[in-house]
VEXZATI-655841 format. One record per atom (N, C-alpha, C): x negated, y, z negated. Coordinates in steps of 0.05 Angstrom, whole numbers. Layout:
<sites>
+--------+--------+--------+
:     px :     py :     pz :
+--------+--------+--------+
:      X :      Y :      Z :
...
+--------+--------+--------+
</sites>
This chain:
<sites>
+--------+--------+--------+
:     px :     py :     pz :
+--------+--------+--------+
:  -1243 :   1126 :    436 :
:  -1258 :   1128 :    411 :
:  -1242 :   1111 :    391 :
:  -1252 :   1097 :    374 :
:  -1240 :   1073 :    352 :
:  -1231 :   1083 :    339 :
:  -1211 :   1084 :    328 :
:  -1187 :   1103 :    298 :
:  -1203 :   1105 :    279 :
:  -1218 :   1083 :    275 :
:  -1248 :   1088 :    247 :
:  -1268 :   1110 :    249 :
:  -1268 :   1112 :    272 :
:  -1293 :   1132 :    279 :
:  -1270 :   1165 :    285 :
:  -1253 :   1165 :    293 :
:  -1230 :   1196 :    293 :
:  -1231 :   1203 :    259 :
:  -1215 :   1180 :    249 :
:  -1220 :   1195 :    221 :
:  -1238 :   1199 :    212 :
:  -1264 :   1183 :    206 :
:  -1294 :   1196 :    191 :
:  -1291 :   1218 :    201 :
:  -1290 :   1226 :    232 :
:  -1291 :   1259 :    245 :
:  -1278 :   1281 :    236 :
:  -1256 :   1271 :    228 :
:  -1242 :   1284 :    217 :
:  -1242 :   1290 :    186 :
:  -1255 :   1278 :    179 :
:  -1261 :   1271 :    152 :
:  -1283 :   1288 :    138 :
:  -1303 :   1288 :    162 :
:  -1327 :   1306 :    156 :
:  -1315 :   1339 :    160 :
:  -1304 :   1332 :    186 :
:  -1299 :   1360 :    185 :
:  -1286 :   1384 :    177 :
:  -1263 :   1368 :    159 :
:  -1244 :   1380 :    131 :
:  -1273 :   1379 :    107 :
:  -1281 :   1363 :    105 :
:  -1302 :   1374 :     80 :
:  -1321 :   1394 :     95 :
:  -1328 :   1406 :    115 :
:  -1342 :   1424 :    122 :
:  -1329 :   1449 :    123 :
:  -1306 :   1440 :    129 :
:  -1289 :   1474 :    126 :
:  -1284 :   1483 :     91 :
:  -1284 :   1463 :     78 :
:  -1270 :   1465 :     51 :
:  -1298 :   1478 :     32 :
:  -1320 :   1456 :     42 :
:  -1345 :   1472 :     30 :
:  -1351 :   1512 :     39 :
:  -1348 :   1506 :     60 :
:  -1349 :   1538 :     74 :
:  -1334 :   1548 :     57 :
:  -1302 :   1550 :     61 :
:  -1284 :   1564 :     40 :
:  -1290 :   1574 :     13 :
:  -1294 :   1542 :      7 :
:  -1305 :   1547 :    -27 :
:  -1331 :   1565 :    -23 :
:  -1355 :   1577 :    -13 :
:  -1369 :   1592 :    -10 :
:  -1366 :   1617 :    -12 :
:  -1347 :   1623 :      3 :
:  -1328 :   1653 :     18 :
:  -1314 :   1655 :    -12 :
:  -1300 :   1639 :    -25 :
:  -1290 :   1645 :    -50 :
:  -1299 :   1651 :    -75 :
:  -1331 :   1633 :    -70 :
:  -1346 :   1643 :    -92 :
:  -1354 :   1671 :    -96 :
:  -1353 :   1675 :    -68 :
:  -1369 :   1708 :    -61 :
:  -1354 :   1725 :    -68 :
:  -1328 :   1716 :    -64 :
:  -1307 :   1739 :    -61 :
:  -1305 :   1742 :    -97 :
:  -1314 :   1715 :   -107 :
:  -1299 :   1715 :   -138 :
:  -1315 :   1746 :   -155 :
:  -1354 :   1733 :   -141 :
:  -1370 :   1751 :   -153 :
:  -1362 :   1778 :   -151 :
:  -1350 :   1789 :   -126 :
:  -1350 :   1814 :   -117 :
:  -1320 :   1826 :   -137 :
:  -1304 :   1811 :   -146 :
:  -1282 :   1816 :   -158 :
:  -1287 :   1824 :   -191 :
:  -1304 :   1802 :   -198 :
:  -1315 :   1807 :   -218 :
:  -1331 :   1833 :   -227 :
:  -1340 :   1847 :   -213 :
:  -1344 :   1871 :   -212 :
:  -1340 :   1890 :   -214 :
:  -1310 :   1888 :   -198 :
:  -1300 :   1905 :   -181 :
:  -1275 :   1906 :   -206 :
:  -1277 :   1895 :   -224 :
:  -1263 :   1899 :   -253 :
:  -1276 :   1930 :   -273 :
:  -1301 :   1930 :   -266 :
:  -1316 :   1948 :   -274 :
:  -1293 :   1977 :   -269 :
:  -1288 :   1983 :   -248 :
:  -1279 :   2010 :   -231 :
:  -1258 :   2018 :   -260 :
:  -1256 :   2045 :   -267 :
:  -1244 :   2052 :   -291 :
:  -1249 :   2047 :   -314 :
:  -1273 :   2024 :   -323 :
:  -1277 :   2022 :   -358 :
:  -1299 :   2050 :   -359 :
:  -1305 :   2045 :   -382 :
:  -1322 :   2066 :   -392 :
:  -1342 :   2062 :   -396 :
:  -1371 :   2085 :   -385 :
:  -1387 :   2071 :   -391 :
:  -1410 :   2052 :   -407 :
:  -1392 :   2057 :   -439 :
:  -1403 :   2056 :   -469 :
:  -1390 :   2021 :   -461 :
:  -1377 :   2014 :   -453 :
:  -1366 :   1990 :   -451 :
:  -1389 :   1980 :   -428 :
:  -1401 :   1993 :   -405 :
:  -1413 :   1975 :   -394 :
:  -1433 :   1972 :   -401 :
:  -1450 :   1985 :   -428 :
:  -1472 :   1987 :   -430 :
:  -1477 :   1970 :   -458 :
:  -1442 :   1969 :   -476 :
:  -1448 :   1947 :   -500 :
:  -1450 :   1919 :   -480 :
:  -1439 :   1909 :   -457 :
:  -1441 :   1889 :   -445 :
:  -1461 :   1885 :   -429 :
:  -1470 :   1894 :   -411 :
:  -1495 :   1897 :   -392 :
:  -1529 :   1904 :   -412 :
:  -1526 :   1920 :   -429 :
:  -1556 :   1930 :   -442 :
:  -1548 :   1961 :   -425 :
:  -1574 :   1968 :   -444 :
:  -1582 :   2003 :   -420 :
:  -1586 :   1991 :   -393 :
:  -1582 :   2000 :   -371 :
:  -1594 :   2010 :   -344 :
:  -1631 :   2009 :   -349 :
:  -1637 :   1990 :   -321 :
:  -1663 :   1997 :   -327 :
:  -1668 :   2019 :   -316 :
:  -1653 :   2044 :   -293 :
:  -1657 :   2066 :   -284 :
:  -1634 :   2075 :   -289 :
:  -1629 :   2102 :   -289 :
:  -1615 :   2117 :   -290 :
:  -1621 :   2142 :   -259 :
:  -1601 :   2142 :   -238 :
:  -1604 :   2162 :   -224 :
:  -1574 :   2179 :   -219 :
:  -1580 :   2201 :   -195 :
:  -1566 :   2218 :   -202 :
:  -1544 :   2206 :   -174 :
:  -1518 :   2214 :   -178 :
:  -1504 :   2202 :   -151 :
:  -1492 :   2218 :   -138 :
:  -1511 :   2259 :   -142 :
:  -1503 :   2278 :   -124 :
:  -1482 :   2285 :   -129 :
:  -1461 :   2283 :   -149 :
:  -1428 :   2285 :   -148 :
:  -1429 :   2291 :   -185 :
:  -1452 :   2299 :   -191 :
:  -1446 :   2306 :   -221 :
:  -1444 :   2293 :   -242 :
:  -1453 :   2260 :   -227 :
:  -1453 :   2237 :   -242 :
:  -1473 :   2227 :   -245 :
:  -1476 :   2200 :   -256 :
:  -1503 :   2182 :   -256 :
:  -1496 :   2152 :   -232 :
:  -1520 :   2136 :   -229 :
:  -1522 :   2105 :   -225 :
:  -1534 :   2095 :   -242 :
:  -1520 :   2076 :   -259 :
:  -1535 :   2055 :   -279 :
:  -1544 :   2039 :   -258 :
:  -1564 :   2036 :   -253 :
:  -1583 :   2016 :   -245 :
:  -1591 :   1991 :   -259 :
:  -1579 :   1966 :   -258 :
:  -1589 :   1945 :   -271 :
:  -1606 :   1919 :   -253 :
:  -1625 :   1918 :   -262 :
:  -1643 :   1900 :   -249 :
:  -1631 :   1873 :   -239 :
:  -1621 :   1865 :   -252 :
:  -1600 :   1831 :   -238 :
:  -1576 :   1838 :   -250 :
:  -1559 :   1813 :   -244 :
:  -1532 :   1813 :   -247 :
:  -1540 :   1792 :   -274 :
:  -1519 :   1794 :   -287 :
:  -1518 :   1777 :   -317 :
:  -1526 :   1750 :   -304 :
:  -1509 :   1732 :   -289 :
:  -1511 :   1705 :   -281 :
:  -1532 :   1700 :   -255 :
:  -1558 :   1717 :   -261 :
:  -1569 :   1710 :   -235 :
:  -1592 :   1721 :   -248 :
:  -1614 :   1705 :   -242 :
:  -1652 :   1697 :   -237 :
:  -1664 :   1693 :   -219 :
:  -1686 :   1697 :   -221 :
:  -1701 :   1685 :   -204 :
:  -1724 :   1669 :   -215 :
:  -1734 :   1645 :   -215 :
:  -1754 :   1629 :   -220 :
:  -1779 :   1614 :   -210 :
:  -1800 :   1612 :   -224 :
:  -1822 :   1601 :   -212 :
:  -1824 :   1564 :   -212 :
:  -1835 :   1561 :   -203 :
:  -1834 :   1536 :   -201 :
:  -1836 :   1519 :   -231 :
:  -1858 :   1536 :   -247 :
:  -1858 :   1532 :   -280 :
:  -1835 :   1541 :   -288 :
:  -1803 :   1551 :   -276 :
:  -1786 :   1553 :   -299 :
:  -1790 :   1584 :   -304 :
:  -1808 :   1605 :   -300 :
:  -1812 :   1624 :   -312 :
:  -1800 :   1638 :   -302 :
:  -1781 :   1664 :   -323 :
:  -1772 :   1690 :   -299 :
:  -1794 :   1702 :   -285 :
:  -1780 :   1704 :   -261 :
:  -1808 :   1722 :   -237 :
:  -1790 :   1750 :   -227 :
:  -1758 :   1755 :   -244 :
:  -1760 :   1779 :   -231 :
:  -1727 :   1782 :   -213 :
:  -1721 :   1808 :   -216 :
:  -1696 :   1807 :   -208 :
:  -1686 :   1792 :   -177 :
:  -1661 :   1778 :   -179 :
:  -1653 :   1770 :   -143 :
:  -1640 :   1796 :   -139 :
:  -1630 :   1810 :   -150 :
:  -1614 :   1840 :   -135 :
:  -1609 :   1856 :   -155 :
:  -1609 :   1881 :   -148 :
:  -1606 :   1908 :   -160 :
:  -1580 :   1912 :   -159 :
:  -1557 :   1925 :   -184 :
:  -1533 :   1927 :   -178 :
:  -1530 :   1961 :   -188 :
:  -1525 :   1975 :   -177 :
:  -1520 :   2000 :   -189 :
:  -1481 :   2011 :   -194 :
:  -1477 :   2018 :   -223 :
:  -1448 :   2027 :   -227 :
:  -1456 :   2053 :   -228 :
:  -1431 :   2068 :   -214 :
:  -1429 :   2095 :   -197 :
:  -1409 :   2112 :   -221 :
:  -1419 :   2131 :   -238 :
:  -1404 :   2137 :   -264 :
:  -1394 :   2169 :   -258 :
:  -1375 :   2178 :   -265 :
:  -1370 :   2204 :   -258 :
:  -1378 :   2219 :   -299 :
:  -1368 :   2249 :   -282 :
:  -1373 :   2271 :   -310 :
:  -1372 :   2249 :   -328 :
:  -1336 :   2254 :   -315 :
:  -1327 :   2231 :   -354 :
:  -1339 :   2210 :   -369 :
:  -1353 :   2198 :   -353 :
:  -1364 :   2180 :   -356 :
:  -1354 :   2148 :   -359 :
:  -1334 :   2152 :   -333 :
:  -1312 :   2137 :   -321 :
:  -1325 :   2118 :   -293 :
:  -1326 :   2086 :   -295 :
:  -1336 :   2073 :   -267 :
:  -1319 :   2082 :   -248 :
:  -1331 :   2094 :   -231 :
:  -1312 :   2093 :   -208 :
:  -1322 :   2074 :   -177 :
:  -1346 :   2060 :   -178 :
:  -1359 :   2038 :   -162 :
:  -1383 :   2026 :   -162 :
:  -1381 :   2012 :   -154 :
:  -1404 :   1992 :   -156 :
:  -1430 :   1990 :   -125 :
:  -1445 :   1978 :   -130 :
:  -1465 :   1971 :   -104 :
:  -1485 :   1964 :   -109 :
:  -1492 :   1940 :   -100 :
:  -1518 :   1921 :    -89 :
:  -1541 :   1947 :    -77 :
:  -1559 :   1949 :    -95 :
:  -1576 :   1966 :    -76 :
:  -1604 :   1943 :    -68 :
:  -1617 :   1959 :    -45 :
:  -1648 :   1936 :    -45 :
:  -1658 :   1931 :    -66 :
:  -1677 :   1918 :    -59 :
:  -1695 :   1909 :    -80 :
:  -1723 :   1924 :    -69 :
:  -1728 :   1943 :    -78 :
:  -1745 :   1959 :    -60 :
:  -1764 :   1984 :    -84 :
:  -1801 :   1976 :    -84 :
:  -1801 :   2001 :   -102 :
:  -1789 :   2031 :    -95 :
:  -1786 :   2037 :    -73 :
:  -1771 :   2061 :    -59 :
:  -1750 :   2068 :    -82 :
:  -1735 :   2059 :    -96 :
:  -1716 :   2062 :   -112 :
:  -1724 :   2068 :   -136 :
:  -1752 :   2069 :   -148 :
:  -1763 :   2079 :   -174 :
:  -1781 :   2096 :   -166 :
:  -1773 :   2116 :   -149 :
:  -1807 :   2136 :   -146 :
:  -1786 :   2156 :   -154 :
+--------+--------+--------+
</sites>
């Protein structure tokens, strides 16, 4: 094989791992970003986030703020128009009214009956 054609190979295939990476890092960034939540309060997540579009119960004496999307995320129509949440995020609040976790729930009417 010609030394011209090893390196392009090589060449592609460091930018394919590096894009992957950078993916895995994005994800990880979102999930960190979050995961900052755990211990504020919930008058802090609610001057930053808005109310909860649900409020449920999390069996443990607490609530789930239920918010329809995440701040940095939409979904769109081809006109540009919001069409509607990409994911449901619920923060998991004790008595105190202390985060103690987070979670991606479906997107599912099952979750508002």
């Amino acid at each position: 094989m010609p030394l011209l054609l090893k390196n392009f190979t090589s060449i592609r295939l460091g930018l394919l791992i590096c894009i992957s990476l950078s993916g895995c890092l994005l994800l990880a960034g979102c999930a960190m970003n979050l995961n900052h939540w755990k211990g504020q309060k919930k008058s802090k997540l609610v001057s930053t986030w808005g109310s909860p579009k649900k409020t449920l119960s999390d069996n443990k004496g607490g609530k789930i703020y239920v918010y329809d999307r995440s701040p940095w995320e939409t979904r769109t129509n081809y006109l540009g128009n919001n069409t509607g949440p990409t994911r449901l995020i619920g923060f998991y609040i004790n008595k105190r009214g202390v985060i103690y976790g987070w979670k991606e729930l479906p997107l599912g009417k099952s979750l508002y009956k």
